[in-house]
N, C-alpha and C positions, 0 to 999 in steps of 0.2 A: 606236747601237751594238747588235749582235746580241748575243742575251741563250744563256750559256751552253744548251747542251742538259741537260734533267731524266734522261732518262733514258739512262743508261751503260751499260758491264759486256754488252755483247750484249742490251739489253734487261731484265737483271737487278741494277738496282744504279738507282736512284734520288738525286740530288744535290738536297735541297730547299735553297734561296739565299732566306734571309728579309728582312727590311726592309732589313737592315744591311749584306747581302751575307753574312752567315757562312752555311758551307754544314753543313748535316747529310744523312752519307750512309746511306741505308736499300739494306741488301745482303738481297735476296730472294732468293739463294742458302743463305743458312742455316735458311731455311726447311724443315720435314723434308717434303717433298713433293716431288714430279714436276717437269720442267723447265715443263710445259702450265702446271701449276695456279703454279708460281709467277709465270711471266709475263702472265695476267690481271690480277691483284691488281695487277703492278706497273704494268701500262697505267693503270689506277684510280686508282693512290696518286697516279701522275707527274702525270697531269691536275688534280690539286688544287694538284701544289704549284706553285704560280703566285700572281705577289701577287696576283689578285683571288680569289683563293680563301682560300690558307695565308700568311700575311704573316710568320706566326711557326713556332719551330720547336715550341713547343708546339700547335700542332692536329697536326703532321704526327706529335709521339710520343702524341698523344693518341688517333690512329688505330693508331698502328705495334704497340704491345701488345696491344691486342684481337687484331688479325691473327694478332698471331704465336701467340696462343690458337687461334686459331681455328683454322688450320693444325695446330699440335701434335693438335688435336682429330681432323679429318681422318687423320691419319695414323696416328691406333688404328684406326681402322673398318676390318671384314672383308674388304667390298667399298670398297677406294681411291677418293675420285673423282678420275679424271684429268681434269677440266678444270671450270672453272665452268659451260660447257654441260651438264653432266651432273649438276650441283647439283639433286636430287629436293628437294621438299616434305618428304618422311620425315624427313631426313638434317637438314634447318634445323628440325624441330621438335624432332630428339634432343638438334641443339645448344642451342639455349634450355631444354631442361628441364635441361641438364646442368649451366648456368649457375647460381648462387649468388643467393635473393633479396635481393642486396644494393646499393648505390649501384655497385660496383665491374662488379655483375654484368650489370644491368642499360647499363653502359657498355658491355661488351664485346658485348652484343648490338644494340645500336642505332648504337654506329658500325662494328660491321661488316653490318649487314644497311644504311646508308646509302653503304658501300663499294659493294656489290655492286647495289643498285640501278642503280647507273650504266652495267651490264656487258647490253648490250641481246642477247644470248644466252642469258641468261636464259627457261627453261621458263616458259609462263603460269600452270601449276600453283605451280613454284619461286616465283616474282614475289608471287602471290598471299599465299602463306604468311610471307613476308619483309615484306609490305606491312601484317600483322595487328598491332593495338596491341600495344604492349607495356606494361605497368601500372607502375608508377615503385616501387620497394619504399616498404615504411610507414618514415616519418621516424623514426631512434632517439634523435638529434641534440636533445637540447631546452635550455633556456635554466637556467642557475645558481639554484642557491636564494640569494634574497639574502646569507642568514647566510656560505655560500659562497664566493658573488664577493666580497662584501666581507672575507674573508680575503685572497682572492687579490688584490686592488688594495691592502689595509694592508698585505702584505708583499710586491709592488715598489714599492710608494711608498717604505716603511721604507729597501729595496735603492738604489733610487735616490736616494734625499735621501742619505742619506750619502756616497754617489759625486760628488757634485752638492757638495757641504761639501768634501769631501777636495780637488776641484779647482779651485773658486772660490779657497778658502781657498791653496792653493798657487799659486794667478794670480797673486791680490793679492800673496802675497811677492815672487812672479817682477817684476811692476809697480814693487814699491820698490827692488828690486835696480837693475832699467834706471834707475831714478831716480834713483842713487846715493847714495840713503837710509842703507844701512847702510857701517858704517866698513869700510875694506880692508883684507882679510885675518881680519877678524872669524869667527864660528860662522855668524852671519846672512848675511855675506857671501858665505859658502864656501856655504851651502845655495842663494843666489839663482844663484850662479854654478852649482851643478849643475843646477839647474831649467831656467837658459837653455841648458844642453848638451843638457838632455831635450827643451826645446820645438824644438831645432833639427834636432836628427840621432833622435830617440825613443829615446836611451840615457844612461846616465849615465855623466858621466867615468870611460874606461876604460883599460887597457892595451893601448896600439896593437900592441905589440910581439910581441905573441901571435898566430901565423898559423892561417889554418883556421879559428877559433874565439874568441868575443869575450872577451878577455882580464877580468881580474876587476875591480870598480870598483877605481878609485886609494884609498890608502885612507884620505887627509885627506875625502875626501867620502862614504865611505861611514861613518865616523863622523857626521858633522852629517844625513845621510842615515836614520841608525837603523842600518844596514846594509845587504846586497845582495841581497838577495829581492825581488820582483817588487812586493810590497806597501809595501816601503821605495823602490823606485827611479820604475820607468815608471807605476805604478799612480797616483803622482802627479798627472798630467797627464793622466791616460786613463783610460778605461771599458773595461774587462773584456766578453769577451763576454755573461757571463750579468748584469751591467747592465744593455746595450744591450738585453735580454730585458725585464727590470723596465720599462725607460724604455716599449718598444713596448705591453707589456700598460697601462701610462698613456695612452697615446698614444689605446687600442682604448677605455679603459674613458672616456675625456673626448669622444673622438670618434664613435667607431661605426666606425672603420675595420678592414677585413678584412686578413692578414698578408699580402697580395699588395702591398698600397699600402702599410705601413707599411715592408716590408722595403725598396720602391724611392724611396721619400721620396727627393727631393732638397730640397738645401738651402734653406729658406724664404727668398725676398726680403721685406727690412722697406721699409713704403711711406714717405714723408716725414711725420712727423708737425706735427699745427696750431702748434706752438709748443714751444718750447726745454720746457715741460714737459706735452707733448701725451701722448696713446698711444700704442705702437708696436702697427702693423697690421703685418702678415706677409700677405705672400700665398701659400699655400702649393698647389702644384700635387700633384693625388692622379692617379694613372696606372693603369689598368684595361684590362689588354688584350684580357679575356673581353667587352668590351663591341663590340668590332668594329670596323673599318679606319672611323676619322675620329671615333672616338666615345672613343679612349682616354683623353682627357684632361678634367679638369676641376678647377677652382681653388677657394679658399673663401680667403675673408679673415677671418683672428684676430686680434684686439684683445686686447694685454696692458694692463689697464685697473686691474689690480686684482689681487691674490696669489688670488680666486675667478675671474676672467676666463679665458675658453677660451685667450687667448694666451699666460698666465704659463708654461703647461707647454711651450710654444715655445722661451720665451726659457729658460727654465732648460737646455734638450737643448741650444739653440746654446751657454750655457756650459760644459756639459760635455762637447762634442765639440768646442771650438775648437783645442786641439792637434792636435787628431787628424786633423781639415778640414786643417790646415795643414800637416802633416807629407804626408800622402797629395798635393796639392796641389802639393809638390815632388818629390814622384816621378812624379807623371803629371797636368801639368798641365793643368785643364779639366773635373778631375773634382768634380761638384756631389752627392757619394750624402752626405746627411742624418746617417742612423746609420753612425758607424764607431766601432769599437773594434780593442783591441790583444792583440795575444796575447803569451806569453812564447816562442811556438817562430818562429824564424827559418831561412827562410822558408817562408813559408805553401803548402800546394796549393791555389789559388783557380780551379776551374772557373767556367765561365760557368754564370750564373742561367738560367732559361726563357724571358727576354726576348733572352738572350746579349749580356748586359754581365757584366763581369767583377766577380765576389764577392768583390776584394777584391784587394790588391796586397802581395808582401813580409810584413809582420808587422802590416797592417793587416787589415781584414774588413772588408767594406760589409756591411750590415741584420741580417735577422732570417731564417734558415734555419726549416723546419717538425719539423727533427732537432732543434735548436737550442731550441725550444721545449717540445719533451717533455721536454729534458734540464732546461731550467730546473724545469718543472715537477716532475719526477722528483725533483730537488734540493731542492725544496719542502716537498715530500711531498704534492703533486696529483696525484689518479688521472689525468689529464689534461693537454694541451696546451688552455691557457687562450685560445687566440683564437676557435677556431670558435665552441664554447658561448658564450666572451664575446659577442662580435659580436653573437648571438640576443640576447642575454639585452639588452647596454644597446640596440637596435634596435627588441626590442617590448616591454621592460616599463620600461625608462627612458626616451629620446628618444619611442619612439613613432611612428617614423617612419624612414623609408628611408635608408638610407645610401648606399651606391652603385646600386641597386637603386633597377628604378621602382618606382612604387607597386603593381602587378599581380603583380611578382615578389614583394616584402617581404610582401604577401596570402597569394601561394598558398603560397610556401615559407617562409614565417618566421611568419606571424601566426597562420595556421588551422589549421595544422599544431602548434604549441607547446600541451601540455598546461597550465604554467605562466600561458598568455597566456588562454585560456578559463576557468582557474578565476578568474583578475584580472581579469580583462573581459570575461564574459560577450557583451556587443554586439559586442567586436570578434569572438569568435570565431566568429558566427553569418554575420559579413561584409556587404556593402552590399546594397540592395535589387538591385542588377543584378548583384551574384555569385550572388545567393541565385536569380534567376532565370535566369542560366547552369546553375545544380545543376540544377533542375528539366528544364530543355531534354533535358540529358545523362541524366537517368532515364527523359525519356521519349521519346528518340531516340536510341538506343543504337548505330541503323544511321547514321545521322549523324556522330553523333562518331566512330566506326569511318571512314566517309569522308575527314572532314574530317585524323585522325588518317594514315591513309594519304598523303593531297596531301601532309602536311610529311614522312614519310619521305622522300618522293621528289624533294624539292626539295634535299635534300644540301647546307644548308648549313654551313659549317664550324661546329667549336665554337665557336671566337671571335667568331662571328657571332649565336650565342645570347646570351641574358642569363644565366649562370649564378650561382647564388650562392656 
């Protein structure tokens, strides 16, 4: 089957089609520049996005911002430049100094000077200047003071255990209800029957009879109910979004997982355990798409052994999202996402994620947003969204050791770098004998590394082709 065309619109409009087939369209007409210089750039973009390059829509918006900087920048200069052939050396040096020394900044200069490498009109002067290292800014990013983190995991542990009680404990009622434990028409009865209206449809018996708008509980069960507030009815059975928060910062602070993999968790398979009173193993799949085409995936198996065992925090999340697996489950059958919680606003706007699976369906929400996280934290009263500094912090002063990250990566950007990790460990911050003798290499070949640092601009491999942390 012939594979749509990339590029549209007269040669200005770009369709990238990622793993999934969803399409993102990049319009280099709104770019503030000349029709010349728009249409290089989009020769460039178009040639990437191809599975063996961009598989995802994240490399292609991971390029598309820088550009559109970059561009905006061009279009203040006295002398315009209309076309990338006329790209001077001057002009790529004013833009790097104009650039910010920050992570951000530093992005905006290195995927678009690995843009324009590809554009063989490029002046030898231009080329040259585009090809010069660019220095990575100093790390600000460092790991939790103990006293710290350990607030931050006592208060979503605190958050989550009581979410974790509120729901068990309302299972078990729902349990002897089906069992027809309690007498009929009783207090206990009337509550097991709204429970089973909640675990079935995610609302409590209500008044159909109201159009437009969910009529108010009936009011035999909003009595045995408590009332009709969200923490009397659906909260029942379900986790709230900023739970779902609590649960993930457990999830980071037992694991080491970064909020990319915890956000797209799917649901853990439990393996057959030795005997009617064995372990249950979980096999739980983690999903990394920064890791590159055939490398995204990878498994770990937990053992809930014990109320300390890595699996108990397993089994506690599948008790506490079991309603909520199962409600979403009958709205769109097939969907396996781990974390979901419920909201009170019906329905929900659920954009597609970065991977472009859907956030969520109706009044449910699949994972853990990065907005989502400064707000729990905000709520806290943490200067912070608790995963990135977590992640450091249990990586190299807890585990000690790599999380998704090979050992070269968790080295250069997590161990050596941490102030926290050199004042605790001296040895490691000094690093192995063959780091220690790459440092020296690099001091005293400076035109080397310059070389060698040029070969990888020019090799333009996508983001998700790097190992990023």
């Amino acid at each position: 089957m012939r594979r749509p065309p990339v590029l549209t619109g007269n040669g200005l409009v770009v369709e990238h089609r990622d793993r999934t087939g969803a399409v993102a369209v990049y319009d280099f007409r709104t770019l503030p520049v000349e029709d010349a210089l728009r249409r290089s750039p989009a020769r460039l973009f178009a040639a990437r996005c191809v599975p063996s390059r961009w598989s995802s829509h994240h490399s292609s918006r991971y390029f598309w911002l820088p550009l559109q900087a970059f561009t905006a920048y061009l279009a203040t200069l006295d002398a315009p430049v209309a076309g990338l052939d006329q790209l001077t050396a001057g002009v790529w040096k004013q833009w790097r100094l104009s650039r910010q020394n920050t992570r951000f900044g530093y992005r905006q200069i290195t995927t678009v000077r690995g843009l324009l490498l590809d554009d063989p009109r490029l002046s030898a002067a231009a080329r040259e200047a585009l090809a010069r290292r660019v220095l990575q800014p100093t790390v600000k990013e460092v790991s939790f003071h103990d006293a710290e983190f350990d607030t931050i995991v006592t208060t979503a542990r605190r958050m989550f255990r009581a979410a974790h009680l509120r729901i068990t404990d309302n299972a078990r009622h729902l349990a002897q209800w089906r069992s027809a434990t309690f007498a009929h028409g009783s207090e206990a009865w009337l509550l097991g029957e709204a429970l089973d209206c909640l675990a079935r449809t995610g609302e409590a018996p209500h008044d159909t009879r109201v159009r437009r708008q969910r009529g108010r509980v009936l009011a035999r069960y909003a009595r045995v109910l408590g009332g009709e507030r969200p923490e009397h009815t659906w909260q029942r059975l379900f986790l709230i979004r900023m739970e779902t928060v609590a649960l993930g910062v457990l999830l980071l602070a037992e694991h080491g997982w970064n909020l990319s993999v915890i956000n797209r968790l799917k649901v853990p398979q439990a393996a057959p355990d030795a005997g009617s009173d064995g372990p249950r193993i979980y096999r739980v799949e983690l999903e990394k798409h920064k890791r590159g085409a055939g490398r995204y995936f990878e498994t770990r198996n937990l053992t809930d052994d014990g109320a300390t065992s890595p699996g108990r925090l397993i089994t506690q999340a599948l008790e506490a999202t079991v309603f909520a697996r199962a409600a979403v489950h009958t709205l769109s059958p097939g969907t396996d996402r781990f974390l979901i919680w419920r909201s009170a606003k019906a329905p929900l706007e659920h954009p597609q994620d970065e991977s472009g699976k859907k956030s969520g369906i109706e009044v449910f929400g699949f994972g853990i947003s990065g907005s989502t996280a400064k707000g729990w934290a905000t709520q806290q009263g943490f200067s912070s969204s608790p995963f990135r500094r977590g992640r450091r912090t249990v990586n190299t002063l807890h585990r000690r050791a790599p999380g998704q990250n090979s050992q070269a990566t968790h080295d250069r950007v997590y161990t050596l770098t941490d102030p926290q990790v050199r004042q605790t460990f001296p040895s490691a911050a000094r690093g192995s004998a063959p780091e220690r003798a790459c440092r020296r290499r690099a001091a005293s070949e400076p035109h080397a590394v310059e070389d060698r640092m040029t070969a990888v601009s020019t090799d333009n491999t996508a983001p998700e082709r790097h190992e990023l942390p």
